[in-house]
C-alpha positions in Angstrom: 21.4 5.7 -0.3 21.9 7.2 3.0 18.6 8.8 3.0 16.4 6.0 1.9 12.9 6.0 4.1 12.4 2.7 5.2 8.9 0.7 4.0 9.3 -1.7 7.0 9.8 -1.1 11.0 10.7 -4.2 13.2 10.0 -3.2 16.9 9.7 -6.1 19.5 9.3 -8.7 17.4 6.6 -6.7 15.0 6.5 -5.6 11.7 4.6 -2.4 11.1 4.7 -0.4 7.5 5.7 3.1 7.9 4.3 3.9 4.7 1.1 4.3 3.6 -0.9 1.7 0.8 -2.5 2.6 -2.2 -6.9 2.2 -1.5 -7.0 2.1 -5.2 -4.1 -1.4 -5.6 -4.7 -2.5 -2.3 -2.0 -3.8 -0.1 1.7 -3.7 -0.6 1.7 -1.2 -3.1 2.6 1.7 -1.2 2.3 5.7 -2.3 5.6 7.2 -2.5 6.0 10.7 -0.6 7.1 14.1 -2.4 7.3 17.3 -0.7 3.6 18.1 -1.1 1.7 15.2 -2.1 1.7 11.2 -2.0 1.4 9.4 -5.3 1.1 5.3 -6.6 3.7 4.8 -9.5 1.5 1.8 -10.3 -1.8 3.5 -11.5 -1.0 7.3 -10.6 -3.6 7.6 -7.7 -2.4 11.3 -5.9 -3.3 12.2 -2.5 -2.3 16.1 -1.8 -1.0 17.0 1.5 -3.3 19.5 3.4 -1.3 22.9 4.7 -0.9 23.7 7.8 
């Protein structure tokens, strides 16, 4: 897929997530982004996106 987001950045040696984790599963399970909100496909935690 050519316009697969990355989960993982490797800059100078470091690896920083570039998305963001579930609070309700913890770490490594991250929320997938839609055009208007961010949701867990593991227990369906959804996190609207504010308008600006």
């Amino acid at each position: 897929m050519s316009n697969k987001r990355e989960i993982y950045k490797i800059e100078n040696g470091k690896v920083s997530r570039e998305r963001k984790n579930c609070p309700k599963c913890g770490m490594g399970i991250f929320l997938a982004e839609h055009k208007n909100r961010y949701s867990c496909g593991k227990c369906g935690y959804t996190e609207f996106k504010s308008k600006k």
